[in-house]
KEKETI-880480 format. One record per residue (C-alpha): residue number from 0; residue in three letters; x, y, z. Coordinates in Angstrom, 1 decimal. Layout:
REM KEKETI-880480
resi = NUM; resn = ALA; c1 = X; c2 = Y; c3 = Z
...
REM end
This chain:
REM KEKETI-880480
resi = 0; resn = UNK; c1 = 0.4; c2 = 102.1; c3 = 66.5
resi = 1; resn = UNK; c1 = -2.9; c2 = 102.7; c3 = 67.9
resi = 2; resn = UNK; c1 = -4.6; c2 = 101.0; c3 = 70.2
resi = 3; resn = UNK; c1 = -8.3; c2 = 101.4; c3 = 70.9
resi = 4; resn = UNK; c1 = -10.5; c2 = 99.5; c3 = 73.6
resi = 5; resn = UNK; c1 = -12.7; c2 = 97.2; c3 = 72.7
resi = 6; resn = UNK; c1 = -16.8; c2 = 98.1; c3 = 72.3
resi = 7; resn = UNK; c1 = -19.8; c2 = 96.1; c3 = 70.9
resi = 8; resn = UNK; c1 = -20.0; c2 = 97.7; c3 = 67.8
resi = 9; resn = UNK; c1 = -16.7; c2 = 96.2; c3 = 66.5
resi = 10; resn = UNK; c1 = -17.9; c2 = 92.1; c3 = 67.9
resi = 11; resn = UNK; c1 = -17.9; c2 = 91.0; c3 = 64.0
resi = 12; resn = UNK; c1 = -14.2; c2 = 92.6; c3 = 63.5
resi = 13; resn = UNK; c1 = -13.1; c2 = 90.6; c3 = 66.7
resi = 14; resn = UNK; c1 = -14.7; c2 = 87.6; c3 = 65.8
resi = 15; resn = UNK; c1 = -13.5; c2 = 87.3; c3 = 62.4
resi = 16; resn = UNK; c1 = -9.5; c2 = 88.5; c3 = 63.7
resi = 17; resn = UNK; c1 = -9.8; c2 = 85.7; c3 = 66.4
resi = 18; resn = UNK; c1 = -11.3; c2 = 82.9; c3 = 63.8
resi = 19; resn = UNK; c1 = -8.1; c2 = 84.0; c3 = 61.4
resi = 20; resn = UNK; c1 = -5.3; c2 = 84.3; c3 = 63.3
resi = 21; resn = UNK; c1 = -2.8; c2 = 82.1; c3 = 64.9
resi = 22; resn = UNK; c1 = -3.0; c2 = 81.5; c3 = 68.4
resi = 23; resn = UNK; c1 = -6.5; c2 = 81.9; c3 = 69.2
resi = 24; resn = UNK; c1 = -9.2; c2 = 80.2; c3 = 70.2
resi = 25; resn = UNK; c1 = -13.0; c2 = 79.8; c3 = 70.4
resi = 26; resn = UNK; c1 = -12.8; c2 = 81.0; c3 = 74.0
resi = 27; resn = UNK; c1 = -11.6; c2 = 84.3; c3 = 73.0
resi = 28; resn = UNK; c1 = -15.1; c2 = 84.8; c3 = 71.2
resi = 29; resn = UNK; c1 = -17.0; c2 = 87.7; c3 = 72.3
resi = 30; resn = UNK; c1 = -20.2; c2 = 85.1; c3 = 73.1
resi = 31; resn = UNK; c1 = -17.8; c2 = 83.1; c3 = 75.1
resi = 32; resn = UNK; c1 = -16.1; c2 = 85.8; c3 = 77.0
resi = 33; resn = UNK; c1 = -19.6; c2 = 87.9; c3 = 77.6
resi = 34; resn = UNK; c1 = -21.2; c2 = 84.5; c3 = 79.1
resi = 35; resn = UNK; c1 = -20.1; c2 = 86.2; c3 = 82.4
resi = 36; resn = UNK; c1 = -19.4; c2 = 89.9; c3 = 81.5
resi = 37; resn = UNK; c1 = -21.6; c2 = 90.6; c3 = 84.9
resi = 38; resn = UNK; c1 = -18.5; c2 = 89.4; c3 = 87.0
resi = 39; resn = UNK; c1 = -15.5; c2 = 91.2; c3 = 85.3
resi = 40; resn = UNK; c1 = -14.8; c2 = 95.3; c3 = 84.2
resi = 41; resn = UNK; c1 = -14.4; c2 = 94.1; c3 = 80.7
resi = 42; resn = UNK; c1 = -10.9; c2 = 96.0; c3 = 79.1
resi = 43; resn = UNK; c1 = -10.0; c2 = 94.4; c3 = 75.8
resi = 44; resn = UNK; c1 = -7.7; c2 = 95.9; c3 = 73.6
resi = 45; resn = UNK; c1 = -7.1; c2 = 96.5; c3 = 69.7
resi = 46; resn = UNK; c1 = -4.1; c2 = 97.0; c3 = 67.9
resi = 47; resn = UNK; c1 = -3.8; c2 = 99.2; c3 = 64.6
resi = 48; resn = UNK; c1 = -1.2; c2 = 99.5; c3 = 62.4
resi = 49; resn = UNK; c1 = -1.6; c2 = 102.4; c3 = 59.6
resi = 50; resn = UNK; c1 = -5.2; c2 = 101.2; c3 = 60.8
resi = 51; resn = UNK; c1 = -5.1; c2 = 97.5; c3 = 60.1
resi = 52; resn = UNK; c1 = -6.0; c2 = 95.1; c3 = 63.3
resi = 53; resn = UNK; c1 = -2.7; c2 = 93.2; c3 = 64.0
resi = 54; resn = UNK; c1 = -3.7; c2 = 92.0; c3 = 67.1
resi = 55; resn = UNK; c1 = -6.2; c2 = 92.0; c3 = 69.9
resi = 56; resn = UNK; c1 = -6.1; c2 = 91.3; c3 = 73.6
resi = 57; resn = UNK; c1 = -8.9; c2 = 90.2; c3 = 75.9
resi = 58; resn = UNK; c1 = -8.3; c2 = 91.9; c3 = 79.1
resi = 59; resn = UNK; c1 = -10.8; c2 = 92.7; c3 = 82.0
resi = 60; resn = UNK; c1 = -9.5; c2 = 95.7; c3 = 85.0
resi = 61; resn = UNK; c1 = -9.4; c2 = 95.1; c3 = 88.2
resi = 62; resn = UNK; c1 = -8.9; c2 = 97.9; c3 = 90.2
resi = 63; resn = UNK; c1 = -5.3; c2 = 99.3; c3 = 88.2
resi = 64; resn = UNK; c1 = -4.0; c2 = 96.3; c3 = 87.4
resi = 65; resn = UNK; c1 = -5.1; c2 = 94.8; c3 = 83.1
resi = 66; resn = UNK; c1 = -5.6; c2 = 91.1; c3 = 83.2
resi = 67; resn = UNK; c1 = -5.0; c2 = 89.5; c3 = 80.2
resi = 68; resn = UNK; c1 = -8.5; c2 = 88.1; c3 = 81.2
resi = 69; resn = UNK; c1 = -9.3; c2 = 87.2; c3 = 84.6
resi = 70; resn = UNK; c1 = -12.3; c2 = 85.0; c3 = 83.5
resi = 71; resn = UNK; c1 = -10.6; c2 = 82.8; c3 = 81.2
resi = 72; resn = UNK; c1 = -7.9; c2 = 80.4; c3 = 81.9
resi = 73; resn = UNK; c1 = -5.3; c2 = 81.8; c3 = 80.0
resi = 74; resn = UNK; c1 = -5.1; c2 = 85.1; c3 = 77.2
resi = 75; resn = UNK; c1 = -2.4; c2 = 87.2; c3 = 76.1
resi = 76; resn = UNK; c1 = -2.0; c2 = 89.0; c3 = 72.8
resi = 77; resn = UNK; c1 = -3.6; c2 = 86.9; c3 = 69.5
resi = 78; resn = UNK; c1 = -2.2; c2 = 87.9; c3 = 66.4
resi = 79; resn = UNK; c1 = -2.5; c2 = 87.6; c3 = 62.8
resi = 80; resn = UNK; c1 = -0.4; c2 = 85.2; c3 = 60.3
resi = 81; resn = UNK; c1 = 2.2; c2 = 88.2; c3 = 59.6
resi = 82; resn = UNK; c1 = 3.0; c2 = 89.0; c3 = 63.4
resi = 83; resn = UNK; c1 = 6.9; c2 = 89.1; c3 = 63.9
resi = 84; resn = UNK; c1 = 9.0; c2 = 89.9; c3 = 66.8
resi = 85; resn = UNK; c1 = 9.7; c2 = 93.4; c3 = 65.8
resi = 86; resn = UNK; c1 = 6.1; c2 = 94.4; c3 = 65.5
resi = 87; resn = UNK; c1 = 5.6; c2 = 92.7; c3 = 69.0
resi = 88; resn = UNK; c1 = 8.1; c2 = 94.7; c3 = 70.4
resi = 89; resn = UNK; c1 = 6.3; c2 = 98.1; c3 = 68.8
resi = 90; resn = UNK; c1 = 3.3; c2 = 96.1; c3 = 70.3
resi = 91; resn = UNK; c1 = 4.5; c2 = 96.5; c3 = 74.0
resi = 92; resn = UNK; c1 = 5.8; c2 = 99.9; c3 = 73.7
resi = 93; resn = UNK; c1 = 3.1; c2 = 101.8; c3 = 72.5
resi = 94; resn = UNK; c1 = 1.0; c2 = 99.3; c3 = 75.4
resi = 95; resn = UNK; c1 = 3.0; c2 = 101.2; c3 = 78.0
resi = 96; resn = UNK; c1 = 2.2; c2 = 104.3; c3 = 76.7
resi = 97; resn = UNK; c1 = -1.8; c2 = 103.4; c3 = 76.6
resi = 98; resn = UNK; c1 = -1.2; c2 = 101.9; c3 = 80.4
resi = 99; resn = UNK; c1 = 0.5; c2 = 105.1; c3 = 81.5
resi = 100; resn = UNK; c1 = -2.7; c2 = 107.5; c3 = 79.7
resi = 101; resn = UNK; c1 = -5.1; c2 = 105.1; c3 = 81.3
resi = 102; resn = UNK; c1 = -3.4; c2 = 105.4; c3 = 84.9
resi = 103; resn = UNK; c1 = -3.2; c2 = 101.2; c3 = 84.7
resi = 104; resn = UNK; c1 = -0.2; c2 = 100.5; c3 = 86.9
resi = 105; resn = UNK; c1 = 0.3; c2 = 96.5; c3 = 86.3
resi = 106; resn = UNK; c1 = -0.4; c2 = 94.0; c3 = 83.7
resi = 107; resn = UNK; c1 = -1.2; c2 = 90.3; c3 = 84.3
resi = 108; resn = UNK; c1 = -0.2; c2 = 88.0; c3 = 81.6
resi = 109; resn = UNK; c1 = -1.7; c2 = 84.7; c3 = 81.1
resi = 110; resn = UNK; c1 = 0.0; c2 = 83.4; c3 = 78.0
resi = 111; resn = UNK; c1 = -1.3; c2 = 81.2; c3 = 75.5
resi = 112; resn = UNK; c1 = -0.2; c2 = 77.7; c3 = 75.9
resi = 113; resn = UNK; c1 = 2.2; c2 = 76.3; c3 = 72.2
resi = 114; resn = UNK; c1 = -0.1; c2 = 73.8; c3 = 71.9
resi = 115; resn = UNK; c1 = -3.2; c2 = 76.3; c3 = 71.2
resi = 116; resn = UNK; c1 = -0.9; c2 = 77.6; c3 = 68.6
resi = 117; resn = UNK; c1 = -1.7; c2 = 77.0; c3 = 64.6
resi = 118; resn = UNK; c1 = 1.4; c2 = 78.0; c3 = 63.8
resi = 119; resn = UNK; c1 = 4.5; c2 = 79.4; c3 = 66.3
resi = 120; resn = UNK; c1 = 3.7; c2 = 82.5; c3 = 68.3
resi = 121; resn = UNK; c1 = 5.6; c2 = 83.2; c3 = 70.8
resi = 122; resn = UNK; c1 = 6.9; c2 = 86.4; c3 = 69.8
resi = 123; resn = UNK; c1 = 4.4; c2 = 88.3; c3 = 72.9
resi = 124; resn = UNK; c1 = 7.2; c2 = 85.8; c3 = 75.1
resi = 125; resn = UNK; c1 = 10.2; c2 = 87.4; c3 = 73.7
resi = 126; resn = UNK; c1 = 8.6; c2 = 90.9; c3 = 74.3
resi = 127; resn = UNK; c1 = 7.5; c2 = 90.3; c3 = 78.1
resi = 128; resn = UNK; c1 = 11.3; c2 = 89.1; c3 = 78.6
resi = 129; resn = UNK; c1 = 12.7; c2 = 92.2; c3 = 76.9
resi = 130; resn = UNK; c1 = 10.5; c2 = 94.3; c3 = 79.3
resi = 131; resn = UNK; c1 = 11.4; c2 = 92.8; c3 = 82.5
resi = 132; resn = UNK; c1 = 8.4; c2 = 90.8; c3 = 83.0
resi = 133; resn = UNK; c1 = 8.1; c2 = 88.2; c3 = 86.2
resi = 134; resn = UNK; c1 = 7.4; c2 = 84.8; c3 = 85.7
resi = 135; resn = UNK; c1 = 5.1; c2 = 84.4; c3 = 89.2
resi = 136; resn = UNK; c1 = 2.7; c2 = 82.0; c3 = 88.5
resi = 137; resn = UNK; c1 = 3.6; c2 = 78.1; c3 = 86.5
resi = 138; resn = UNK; c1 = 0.9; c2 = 75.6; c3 = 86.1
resi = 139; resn = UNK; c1 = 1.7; c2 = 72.2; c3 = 85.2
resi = 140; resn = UNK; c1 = -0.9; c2 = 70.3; c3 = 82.3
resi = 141; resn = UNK; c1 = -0.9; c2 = 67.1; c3 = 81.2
resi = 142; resn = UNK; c1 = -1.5; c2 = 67.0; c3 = 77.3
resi = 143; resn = UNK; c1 = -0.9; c2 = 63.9; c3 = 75.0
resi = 144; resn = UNK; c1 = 0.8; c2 = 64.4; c3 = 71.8
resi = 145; resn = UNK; c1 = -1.8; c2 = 61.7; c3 = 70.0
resi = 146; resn = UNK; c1 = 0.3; c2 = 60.9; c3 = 66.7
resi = 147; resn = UNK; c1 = 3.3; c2 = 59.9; c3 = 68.7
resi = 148; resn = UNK; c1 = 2.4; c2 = 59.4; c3 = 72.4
resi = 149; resn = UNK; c1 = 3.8; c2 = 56.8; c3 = 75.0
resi = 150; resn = UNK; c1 = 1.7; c2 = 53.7; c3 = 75.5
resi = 151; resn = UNK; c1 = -0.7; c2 = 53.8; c3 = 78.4
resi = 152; resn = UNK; c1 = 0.5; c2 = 52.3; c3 = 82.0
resi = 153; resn = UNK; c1 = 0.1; c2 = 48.6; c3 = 82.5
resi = 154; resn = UNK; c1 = -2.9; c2 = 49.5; c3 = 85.5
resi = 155; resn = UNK; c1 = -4.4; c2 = 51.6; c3 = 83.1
resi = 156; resn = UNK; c1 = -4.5; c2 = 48.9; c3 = 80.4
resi = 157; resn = UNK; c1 = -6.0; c2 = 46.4; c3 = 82.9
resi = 158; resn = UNK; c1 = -9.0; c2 = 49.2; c3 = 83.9
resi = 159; resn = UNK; c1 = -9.4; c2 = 49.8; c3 = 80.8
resi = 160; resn = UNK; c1 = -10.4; c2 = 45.9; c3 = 79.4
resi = 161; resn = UNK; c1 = -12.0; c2 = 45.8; c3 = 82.6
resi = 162; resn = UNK; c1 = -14.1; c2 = 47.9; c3 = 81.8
resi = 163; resn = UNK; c1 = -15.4; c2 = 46.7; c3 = 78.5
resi = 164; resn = UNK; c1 = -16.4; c2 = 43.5; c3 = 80.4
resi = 165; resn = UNK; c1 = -19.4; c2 = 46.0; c3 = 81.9
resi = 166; resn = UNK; c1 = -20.9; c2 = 46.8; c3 = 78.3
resi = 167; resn = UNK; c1 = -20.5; c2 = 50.2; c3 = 78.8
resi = 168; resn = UNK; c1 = -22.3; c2 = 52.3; c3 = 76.0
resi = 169; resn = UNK; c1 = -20.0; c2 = 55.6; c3 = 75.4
resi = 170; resn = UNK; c1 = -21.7; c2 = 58.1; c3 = 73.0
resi = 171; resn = UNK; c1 = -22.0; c2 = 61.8; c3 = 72.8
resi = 172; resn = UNK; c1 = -25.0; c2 = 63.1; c3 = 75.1
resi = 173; resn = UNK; c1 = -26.6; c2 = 66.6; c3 = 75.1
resi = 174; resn = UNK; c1 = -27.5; c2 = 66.0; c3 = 79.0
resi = 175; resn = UNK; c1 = -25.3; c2 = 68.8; c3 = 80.1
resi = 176; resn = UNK; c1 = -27.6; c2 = 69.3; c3 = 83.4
resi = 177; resn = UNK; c1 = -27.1; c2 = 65.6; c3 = 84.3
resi = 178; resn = UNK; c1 = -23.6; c2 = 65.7; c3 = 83.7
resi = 179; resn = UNK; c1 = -23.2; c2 = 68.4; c3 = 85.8
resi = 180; resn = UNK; c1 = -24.9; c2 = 67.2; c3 = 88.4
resi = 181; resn = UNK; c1 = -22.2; c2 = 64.2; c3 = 88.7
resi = 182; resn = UNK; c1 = -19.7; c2 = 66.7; c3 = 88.0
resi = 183; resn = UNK; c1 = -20.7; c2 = 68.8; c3 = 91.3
resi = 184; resn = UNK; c1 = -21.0; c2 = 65.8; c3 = 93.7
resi = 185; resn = UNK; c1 = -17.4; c2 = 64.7; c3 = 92.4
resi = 186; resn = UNK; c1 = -16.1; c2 = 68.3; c3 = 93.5
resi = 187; resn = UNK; c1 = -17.7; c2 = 68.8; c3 = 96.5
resi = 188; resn = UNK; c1 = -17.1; c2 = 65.3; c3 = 97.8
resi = 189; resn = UNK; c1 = -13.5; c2 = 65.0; c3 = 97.1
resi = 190; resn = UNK; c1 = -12.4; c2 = 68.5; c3 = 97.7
resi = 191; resn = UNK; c1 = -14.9; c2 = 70.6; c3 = 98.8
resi = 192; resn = UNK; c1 = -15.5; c2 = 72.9; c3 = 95.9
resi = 193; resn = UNK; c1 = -17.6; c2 = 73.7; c3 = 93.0
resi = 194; resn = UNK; c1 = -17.0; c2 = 73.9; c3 = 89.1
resi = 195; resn = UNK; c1 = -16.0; c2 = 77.5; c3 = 87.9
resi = 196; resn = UNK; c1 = -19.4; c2 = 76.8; c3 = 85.2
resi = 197; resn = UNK; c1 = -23.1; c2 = 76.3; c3 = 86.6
resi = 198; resn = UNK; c1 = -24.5; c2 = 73.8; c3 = 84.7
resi = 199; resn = UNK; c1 = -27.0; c2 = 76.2; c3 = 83.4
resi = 200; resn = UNK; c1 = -23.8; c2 = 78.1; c3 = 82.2
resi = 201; resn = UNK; c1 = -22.3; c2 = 74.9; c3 = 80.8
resi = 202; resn = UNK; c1 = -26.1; c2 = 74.3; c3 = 78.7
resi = 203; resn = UNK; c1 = -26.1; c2 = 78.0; c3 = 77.1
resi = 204; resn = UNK; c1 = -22.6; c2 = 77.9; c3 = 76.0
resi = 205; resn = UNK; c1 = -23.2; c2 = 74.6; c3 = 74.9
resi = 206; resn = UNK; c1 = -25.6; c2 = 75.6; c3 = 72.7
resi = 207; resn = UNK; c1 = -24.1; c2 = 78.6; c3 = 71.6
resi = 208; resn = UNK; c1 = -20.6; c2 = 76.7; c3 = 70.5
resi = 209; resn = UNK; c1 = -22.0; c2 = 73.4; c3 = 69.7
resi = 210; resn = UNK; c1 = -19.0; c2 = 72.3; c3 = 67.6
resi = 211; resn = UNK; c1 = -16.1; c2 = 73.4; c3 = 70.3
resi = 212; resn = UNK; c1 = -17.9; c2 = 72.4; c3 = 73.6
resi = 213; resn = UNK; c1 = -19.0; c2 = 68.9; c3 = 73.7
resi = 214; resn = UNK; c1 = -20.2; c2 = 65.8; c3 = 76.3
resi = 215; resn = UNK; c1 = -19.4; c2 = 62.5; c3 = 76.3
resi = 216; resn = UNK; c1 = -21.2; c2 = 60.2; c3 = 78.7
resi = 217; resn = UNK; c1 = -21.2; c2 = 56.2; c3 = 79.7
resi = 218; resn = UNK; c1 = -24.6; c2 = 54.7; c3 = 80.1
resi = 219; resn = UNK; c1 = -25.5; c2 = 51.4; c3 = 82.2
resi = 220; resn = UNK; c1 = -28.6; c2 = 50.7; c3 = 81.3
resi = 221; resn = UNK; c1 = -29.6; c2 = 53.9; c3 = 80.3
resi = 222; resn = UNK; c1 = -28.0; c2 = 55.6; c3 = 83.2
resi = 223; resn = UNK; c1 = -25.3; c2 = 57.8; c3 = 83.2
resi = 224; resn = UNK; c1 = -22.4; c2 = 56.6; c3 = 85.3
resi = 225; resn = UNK; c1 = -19.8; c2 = 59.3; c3 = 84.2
resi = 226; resn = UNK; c1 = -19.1; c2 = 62.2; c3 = 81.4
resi = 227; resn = UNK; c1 = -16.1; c2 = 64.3; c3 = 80.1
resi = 228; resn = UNK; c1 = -17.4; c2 = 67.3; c3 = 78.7
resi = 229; resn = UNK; c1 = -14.4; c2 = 68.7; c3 = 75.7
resi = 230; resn = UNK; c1 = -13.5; c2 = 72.1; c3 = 74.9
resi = 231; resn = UNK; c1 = -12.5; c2 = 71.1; c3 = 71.2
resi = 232; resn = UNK; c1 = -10.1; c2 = 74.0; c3 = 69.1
resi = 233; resn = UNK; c1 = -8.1; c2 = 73.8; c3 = 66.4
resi = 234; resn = UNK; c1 = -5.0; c2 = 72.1; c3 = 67.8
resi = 235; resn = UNK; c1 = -6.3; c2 = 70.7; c3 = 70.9
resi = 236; resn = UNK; c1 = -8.9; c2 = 68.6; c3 = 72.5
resi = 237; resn = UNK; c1 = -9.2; c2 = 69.7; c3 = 76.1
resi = 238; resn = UNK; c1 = -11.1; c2 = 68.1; c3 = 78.8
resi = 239; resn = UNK; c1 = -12.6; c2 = 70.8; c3 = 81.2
resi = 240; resn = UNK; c1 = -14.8; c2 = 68.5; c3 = 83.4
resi = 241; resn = UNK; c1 = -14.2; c2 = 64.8; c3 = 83.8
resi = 242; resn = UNK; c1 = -16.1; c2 = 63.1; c3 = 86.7
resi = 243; resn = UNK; c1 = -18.1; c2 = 60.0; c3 = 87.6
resi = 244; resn = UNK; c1 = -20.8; c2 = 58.6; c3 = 90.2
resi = 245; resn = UNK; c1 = -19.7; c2 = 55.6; c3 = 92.3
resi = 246; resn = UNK; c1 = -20.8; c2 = 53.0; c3 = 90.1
resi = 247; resn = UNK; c1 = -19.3; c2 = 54.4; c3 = 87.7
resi = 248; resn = UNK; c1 = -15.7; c2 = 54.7; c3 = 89.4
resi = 249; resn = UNK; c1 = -16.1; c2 = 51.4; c3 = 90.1
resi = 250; resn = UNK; c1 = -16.4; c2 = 49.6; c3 = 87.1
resi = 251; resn = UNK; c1 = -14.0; c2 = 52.1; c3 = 84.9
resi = 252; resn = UNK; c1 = -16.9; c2 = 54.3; c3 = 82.8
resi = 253; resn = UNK; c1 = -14.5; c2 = 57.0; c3 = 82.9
resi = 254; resn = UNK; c1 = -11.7; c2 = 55.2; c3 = 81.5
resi = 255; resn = UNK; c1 = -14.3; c2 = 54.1; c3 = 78.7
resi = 256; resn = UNK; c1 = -14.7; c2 = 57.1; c3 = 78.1
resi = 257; resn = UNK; c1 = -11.5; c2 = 58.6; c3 = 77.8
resi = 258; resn = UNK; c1 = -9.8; c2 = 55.3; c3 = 75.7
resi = 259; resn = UNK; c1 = -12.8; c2 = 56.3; c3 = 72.6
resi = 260; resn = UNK; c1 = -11.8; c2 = 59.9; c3 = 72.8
resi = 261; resn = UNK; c1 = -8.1; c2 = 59.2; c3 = 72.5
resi = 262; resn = UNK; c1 = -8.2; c2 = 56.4; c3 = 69.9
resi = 263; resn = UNK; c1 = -11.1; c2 = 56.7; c3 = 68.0
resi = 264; resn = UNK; c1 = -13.2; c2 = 60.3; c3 = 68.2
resi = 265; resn = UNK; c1 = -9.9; c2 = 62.7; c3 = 68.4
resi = 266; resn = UNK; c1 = -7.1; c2 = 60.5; c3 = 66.9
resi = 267; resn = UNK; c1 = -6.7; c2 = 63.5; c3 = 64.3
resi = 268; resn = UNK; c1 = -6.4; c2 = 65.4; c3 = 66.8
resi = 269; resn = UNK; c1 = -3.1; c2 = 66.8; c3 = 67.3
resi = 270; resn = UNK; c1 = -3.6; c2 = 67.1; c3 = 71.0
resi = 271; resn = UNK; c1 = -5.2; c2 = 65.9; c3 = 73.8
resi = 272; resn = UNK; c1 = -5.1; c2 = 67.9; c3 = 76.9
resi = 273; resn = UNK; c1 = -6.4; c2 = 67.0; c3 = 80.3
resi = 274; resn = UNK; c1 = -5.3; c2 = 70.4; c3 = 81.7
resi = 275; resn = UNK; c1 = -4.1; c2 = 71.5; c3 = 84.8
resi = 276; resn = UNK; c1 = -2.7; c2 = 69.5; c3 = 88.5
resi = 277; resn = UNK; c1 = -1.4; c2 = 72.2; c3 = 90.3
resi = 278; resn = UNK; c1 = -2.8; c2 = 74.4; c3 = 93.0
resi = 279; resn = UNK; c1 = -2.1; c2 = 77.4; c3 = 95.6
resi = 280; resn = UNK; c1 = -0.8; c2 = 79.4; c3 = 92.2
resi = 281; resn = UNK; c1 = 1.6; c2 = 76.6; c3 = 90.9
resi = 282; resn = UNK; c1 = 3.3; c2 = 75.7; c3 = 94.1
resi = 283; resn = UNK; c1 = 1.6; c2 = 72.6; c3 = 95.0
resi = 284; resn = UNK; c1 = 1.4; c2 = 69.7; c3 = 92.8
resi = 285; resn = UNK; c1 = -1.0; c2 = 67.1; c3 = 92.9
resi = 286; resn = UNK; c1 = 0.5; c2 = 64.3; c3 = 92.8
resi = 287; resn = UNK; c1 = -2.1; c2 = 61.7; c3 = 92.5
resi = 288; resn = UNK; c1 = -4.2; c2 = 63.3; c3 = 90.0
resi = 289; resn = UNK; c1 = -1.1; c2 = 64.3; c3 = 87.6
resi = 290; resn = UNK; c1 = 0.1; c2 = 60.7; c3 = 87.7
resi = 291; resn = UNK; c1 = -3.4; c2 = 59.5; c3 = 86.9
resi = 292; resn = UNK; c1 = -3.2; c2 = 61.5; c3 = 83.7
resi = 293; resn = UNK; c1 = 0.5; c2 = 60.2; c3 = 82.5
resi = 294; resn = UNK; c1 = -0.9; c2 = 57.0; c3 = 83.1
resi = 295; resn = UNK; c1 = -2.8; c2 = 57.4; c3 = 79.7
resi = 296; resn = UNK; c1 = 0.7; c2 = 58.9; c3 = 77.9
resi = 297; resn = UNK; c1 = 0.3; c2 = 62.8; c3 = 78.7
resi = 298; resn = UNK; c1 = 3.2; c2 = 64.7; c3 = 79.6
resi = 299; resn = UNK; c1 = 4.2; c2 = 68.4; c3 = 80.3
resi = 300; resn = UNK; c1 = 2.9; c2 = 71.7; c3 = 79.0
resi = 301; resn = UNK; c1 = 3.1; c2 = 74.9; c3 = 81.2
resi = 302; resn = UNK; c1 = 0.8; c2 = 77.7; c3 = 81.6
resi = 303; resn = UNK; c1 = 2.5; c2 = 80.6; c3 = 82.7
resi = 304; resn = UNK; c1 = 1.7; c2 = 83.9; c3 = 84.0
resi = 305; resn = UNK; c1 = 3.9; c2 = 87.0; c3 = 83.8
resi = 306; resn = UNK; c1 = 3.1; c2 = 90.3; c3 = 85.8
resi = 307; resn = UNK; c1 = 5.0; c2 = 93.6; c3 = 84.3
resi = 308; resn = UNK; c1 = 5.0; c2 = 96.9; c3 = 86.1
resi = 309; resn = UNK; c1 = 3.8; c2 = 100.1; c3 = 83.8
resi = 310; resn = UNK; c1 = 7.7; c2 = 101.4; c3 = 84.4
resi = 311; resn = UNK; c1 = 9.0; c2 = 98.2; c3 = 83.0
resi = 312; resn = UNK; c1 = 7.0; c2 = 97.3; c3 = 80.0
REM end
């Protein structure tokens, strides 16, 4: 096994491993992950076998500890269609060789979620158990299995046909920078933060991945009143930034909004995925915001992170 650390030159034998294997996703796209290369030691890893790439890992270093990648929400090891357990295992333990040579003492692992999965991959959580990986870190996301999903709450029904009493107009809109703006006031209003994105971040990926990252707005009278903007893969519609302005709230734009993704734009979707409700790493739950997203039939997915010590891999 050899494992070699990612450089520029091989961005077309990335890309093409990531768009053919079976866990990965458009966010583990070189464009996508070098949007914001400024902010993170960039450490990605390649796997050879008898000098085939099996499998690749996007990873940034901070200080000696490999993060499996600090700037994206989750990450772990993406492998081909002929990845088994064994090879996994040979995976890990010529990794703790490579750790050891690059005096890395610790790896964060932010595994891949099943539902970003093509087919079943969770061999790389077979390996971090054999290896004495921690579970410290378990995020709780709300994701709606759309082909056999419960029925949405009885409150949510009534917003809902309240809402088409407005005439709302619901259409895809390329107004990323008015979007944002909403998207910014929601946040800082209601709990005093930004969005991890700029909007002028949000515009150039945007352009960049036009069929994966995608806006869907409400207009009043030619007036935005509230957006969702999708991360669309494979598997999974997820819905990275969902806010509205007051009038907006008021007369349900955002439930609009959400009702047309499920049941018309994404219903071949597999899944749709309104991420996460936890904060303060996992340990606090909020409560109100998970409940308003099982009011539209999402339930449970975990995103989990793992920390190994070099002497236990």
């Amino acid at each position: 096994m050899d494992i070699q650390k990612y450089d520029f030159e091989q961005k077309k034998t990335w890309d093409k491993f990531i768009l053919n294997s079976k866990n990965g996703t458009f966010l583990f796209f070189r464009d996508y992950m070098e949007y914001h290369a400024d902010k993170f030691s960039d450490f990605s890893l390649m796997f050879f076998d008898d000098n085939h790439l099996i499998a690749v890992m996007p990873a940034n270093l901070d200080s000696q500890t490999l993060i499996s990648h600090g700037g994206l929400t989750f990450g772990g090891v993406i492998s081909s269609n002929h990845m088994k357990a064994n090879k996994m295992l040979e995976i890990f333990a010529s990794l703790k060789i490579y750790l050891i040579q690059q005096k890395i003492d610790k790896l964060v692992y932010k595994a891949i979620p099943h539902i970003y999965h093509r087919i079943p991959s969770e061999e790389d959580l077979y390996a971090l158990f054999v290896n004495k990986a921690t579970l410290f870190r378990r995020d709780i996301a709300s994701t709606i299995l759309l082909r056999n999903r419960p029925s949405y709450s009885k409150g949510r029904k009534h917003i809902i046909n309240k809402s088409r009493k407005f005439l709302i107009n619901v259409e895809q809109s390329f107004d990323f920078l008015g979007f944002m703006s909403i998207e910014i006031e929601h946040l800082g209003n209601k709990y005093g933060k930004k969005p991890v994105h700029t909007p002028q971040e949000i515009e150039y990926l945007a352009s960049i991945f036009p069929n994966n990252i995608k806006l869907f707005a409400a207009f009043k009278d030619k007036i935005m009143l509230a957006g969702v903007l999708i991360y669309e893969n494979s598997e999974v519609a997820h819905a990275q930034y969902i806010a509205a302005n007051e009038l907006g709230k008021q007369i349900g734009a955002l439930d609009a909004i959400l009702d047309f993704l499920i049941n018309s734009y994404y219903i071949n979707k597999k899944y749709f995925d309104f991420g996460i409700s936890t904060e303060d790493q996992g340990k606090y739950l909020n409560t109100n915001l998970i409940s308003n997203k099982e009011s539209f039939g999402a339930r449970a997915v975990t995103y989990d992170f793992y920390e190994m010590s070099v002497n236990q891999i």
